[in-house]
Backbone as CSV, one residue per row, in Angstrom:
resi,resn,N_x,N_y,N_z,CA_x,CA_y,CA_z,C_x,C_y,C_z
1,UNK,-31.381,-15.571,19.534,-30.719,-15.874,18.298,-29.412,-15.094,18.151
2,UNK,-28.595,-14.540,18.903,-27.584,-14.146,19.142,-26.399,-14.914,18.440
3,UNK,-26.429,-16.424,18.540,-25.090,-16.904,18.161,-25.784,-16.649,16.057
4,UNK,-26.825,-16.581,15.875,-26.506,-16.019,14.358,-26.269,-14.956,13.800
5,UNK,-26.500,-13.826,14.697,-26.159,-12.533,14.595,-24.784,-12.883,14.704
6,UNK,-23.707,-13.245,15.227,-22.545,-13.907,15.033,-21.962,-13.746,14.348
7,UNK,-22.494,-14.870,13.970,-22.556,-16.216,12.670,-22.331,-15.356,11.415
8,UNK,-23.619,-14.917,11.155,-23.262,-13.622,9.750,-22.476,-12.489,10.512
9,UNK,-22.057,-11.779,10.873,-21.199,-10.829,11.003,-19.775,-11.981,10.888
10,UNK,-19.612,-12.865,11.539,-18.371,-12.996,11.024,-18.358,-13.954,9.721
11,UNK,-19.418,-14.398,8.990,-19.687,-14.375,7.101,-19.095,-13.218,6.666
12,UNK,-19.468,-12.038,6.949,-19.336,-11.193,6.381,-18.182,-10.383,6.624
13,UNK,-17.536,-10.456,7.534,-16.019,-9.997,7.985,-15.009,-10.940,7.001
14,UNK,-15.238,-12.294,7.585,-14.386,-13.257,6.490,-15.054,-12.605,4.856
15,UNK,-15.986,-12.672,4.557,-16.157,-12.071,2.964,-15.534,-10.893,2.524
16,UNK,-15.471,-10.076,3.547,-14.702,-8.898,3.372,-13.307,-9.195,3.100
17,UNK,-12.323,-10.306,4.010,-11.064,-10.200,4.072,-10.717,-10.948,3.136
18,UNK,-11.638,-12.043,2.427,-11.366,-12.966,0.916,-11.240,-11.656,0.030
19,UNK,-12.280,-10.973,0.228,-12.099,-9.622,-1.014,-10.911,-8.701,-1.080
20,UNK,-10.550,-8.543,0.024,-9.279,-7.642,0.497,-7.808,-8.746,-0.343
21,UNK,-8.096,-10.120,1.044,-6.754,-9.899,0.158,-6.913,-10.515,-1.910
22,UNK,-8.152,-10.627,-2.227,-7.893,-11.307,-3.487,-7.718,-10.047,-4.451
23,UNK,-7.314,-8.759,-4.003,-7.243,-7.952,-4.435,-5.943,-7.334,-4.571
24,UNK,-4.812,-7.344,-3.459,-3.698,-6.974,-3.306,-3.098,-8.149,-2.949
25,UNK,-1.721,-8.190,-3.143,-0.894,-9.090,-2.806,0.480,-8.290,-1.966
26,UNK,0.182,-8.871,-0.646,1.170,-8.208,-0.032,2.680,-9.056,0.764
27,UNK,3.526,-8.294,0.767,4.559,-9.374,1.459,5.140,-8.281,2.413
28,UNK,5.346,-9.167,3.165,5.683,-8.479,4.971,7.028,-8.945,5.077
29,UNK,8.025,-8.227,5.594,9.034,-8.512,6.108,9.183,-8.123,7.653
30,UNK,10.203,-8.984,8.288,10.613,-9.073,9.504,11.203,-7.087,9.921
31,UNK,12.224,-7.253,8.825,12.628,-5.937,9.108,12.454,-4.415,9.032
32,UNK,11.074,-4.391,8.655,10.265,-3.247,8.516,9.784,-3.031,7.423
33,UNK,9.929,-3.941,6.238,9.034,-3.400,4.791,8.380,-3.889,4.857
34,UNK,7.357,-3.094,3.829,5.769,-4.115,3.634,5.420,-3.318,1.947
35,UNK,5.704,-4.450,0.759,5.249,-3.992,-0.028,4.243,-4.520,-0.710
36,UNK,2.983,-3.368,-1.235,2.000,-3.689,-1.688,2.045,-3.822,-3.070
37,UNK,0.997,-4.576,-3.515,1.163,-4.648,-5.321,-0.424,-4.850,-5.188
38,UNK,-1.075,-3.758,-6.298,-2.390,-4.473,-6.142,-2.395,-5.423,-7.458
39,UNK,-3.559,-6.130,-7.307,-3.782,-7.361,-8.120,-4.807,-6.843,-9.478
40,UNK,-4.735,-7.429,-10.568,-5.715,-6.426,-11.850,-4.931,-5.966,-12.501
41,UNK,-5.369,-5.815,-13.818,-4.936,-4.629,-15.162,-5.132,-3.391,-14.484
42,UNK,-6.062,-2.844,-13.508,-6.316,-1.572,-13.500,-6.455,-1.354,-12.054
43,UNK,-6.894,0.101,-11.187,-6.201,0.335,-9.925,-7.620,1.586,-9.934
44,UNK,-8.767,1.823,-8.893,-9.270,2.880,-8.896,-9.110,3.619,-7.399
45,UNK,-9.343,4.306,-7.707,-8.350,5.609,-6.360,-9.865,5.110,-4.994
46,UNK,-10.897,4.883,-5.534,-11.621,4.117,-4.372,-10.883,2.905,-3.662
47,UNK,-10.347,2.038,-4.710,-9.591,0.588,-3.978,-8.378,1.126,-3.542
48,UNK,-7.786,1.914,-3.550,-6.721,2.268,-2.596,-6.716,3.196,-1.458
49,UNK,-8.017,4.488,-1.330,-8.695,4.846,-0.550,-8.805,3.300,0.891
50,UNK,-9.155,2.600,0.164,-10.007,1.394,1.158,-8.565,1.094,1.750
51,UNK,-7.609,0.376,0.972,-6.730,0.009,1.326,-5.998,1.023,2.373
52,UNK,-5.496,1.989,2.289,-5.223,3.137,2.991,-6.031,3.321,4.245
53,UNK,-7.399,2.972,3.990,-7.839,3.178,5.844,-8.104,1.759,6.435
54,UNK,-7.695,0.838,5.720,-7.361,-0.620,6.350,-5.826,-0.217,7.188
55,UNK,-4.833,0.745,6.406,-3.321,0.276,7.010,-3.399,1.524,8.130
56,UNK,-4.201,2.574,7.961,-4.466,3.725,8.998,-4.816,2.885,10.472
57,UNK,-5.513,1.930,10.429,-5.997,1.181,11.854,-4.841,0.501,11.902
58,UNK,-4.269,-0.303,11.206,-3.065,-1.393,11.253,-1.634,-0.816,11.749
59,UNK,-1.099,0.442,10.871,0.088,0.519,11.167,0.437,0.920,12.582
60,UNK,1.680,0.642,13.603,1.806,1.375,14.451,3.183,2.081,14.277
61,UNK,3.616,2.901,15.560,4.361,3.600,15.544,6.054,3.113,15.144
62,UNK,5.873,1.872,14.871,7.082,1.463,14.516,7.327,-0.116,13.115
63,UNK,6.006,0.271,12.999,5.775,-0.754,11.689,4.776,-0.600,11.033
64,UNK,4.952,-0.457,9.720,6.012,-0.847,8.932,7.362,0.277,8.899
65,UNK,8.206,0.194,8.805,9.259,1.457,8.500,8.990,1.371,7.111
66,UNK,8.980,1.084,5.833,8.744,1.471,4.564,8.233,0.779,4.209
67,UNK,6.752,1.401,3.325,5.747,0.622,2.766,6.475,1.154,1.266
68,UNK,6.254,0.042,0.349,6.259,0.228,-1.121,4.751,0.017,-1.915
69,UNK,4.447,0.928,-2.716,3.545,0.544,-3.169,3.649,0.068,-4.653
70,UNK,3.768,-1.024,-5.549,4.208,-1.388,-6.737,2.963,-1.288,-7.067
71,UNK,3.087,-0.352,-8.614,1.820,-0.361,-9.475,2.467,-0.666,-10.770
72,UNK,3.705,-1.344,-10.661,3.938,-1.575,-12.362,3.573,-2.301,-12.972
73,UNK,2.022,-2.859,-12.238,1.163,-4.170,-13.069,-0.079,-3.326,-13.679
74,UNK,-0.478,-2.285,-13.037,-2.014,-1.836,-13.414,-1.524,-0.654,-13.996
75,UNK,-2.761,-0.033,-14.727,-3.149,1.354,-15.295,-3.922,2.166,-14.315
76,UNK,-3.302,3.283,-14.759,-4.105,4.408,-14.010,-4.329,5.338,-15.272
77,UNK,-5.364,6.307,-15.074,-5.610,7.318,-15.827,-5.366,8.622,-15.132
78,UNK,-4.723,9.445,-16.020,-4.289,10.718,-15.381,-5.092,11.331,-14.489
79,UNK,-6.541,11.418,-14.432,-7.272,12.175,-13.401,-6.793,10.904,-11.976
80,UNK,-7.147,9.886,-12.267,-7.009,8.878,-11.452,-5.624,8.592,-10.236
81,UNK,-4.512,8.782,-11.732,-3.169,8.861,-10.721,-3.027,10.385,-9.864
82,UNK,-3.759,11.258,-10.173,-3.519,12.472,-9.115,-4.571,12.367,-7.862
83,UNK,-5.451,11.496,-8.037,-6.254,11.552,-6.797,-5.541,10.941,-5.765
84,UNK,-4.817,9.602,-6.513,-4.023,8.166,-5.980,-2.549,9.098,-4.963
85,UNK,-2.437,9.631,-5.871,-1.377,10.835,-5.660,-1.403,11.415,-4.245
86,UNK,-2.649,12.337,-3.862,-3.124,13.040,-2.977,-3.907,11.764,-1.921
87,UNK,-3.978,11.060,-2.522,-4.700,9.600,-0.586,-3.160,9.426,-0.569
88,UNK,-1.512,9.216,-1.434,-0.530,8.178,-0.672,0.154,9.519,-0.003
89,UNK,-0.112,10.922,-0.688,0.650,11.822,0.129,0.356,12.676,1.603
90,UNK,-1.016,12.523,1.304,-1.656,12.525,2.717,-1.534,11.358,4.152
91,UNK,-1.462,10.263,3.590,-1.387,8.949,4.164,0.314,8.850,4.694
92,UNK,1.099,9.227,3.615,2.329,9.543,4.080,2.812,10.632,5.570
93,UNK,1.902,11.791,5.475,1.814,12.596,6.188,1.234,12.330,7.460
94,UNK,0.112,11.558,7.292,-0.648,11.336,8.564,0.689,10.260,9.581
95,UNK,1.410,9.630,8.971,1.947,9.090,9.826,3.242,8.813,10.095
96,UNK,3.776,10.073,9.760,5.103,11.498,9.231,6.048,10.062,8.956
97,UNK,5.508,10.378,7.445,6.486,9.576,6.560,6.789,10.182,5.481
98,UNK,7.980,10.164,4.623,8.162,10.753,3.474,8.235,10.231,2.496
99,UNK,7.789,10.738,0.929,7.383,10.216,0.161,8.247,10.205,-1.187
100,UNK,8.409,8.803,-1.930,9.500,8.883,-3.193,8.293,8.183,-4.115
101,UNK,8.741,8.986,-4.624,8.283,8.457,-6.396,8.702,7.845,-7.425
102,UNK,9.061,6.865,-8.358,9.741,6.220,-9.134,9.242,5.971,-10.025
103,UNK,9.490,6.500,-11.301,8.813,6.321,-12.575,10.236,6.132,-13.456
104,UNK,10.186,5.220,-14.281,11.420,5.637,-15.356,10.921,7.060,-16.178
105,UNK,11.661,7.467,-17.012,11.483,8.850,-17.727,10.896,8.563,-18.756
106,UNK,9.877,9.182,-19.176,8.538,8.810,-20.410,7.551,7.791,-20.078
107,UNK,7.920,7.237,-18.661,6.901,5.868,-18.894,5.984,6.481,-17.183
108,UNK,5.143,5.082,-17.196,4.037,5.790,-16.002,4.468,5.318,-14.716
109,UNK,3.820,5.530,-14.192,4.410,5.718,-12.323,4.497,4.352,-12.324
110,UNK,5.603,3.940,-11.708,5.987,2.246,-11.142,5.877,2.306,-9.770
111,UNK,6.222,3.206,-8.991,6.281,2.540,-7.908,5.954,3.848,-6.699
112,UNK,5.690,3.895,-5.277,5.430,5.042,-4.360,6.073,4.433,-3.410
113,UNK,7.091,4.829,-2.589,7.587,4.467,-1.208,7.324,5.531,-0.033
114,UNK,7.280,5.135,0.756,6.808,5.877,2.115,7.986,5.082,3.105
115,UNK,8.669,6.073,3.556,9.695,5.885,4.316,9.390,6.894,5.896
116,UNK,8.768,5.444,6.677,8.475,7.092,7.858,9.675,7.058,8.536
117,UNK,9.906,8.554,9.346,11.021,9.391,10.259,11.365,8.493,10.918
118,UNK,10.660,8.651,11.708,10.960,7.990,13.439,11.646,6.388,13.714
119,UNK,12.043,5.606,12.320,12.137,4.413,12.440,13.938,4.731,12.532
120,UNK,14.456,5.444,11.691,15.674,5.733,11.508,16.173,4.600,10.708
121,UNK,15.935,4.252,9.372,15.655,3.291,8.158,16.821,4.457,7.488
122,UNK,18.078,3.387,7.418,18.976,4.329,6.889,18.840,4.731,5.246
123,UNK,19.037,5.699,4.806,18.929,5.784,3.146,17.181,6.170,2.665
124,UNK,17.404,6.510,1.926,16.077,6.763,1.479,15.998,6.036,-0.111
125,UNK,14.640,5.224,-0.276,14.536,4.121,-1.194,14.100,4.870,-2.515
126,UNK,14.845,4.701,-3.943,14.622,5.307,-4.515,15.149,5.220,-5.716
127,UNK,15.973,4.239,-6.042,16.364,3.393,-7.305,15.354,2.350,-7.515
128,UNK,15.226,2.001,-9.021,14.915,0.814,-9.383,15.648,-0.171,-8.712
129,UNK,16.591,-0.811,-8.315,17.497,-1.648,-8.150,16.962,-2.386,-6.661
130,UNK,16.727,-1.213,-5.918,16.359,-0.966,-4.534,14.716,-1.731,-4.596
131,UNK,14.186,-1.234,-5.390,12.899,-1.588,-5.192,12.459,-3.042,-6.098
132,UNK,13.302,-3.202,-6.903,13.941,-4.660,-7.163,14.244,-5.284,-5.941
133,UNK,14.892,-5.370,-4.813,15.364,-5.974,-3.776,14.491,-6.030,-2.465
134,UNK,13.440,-5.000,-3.008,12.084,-4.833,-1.849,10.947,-6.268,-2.152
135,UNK,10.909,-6.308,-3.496,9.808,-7.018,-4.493,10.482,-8.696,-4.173
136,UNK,11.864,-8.504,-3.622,12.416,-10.540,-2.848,12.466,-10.251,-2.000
137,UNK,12.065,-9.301,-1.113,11.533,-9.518,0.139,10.622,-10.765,0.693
């Protein structure tokens, strides 16, 4: 019975990847961005944990050159955005990339970019305007 042992493992791989992507919405570009937006009113530092060791197997040494992460759709709660905080700055690190932050002033975090070294991605991303022009990618 081998071909059903299969059979459900790949049920359940495809169930996994309906869940994945009905969760984030991502757009890929040719020229090295990849920005994420997750999907929902709200964002828990587990679903981006997950997401984060989905792109740990995925990324290689030369793609993506800058991931964006857009959260100006969901809520976070302050304990919440510092955990979120510590998985994108670690995640940044693991795969020596550096990290921008973008919040307007008084309001909550909009956006996280990860710009890794080694691509030589001129400028570092870090206006609204910029990350406006990532989001028509």
């Amino acid at each position: 019975m081998k071909s059903d042992d299969n059979s459900h493992s790949w049920s359940s791989e495809l169930a996994a990847i309906s869940e994945f992507l009905a969760r984030w919405q991502l757009e890929v570009s040719f020229s090295g961005f990849l920005r994420v937006q997750p999907k929902g009113p709200t964002l828990e530092p587990e679903e981006l944990a997950d997401f984060i060791r989905r792109m740990r197997v995925a990324y290689t040494d030369h793609y993506p050159a800058v991931i964006v992460f857009d959260f100006s759709a969901v809520a976070m709660s302050e304990p919440d955005l510092s955990e979120m905080s510590r998985l994108l700055q670690s995640f940044a690190t693991d795969i020596s990339g550096r990290i921008v932050v973008t919040s307007p002033p008084n309001r909550r975090l909009t956006a996280v970019i990860i710009r890794r070294h080694e691509r030589g991605v001129p400028g570092i991303v870090s206006s609204e305007a910029e990350i406006a022009e990532f989001s028509a990618v």
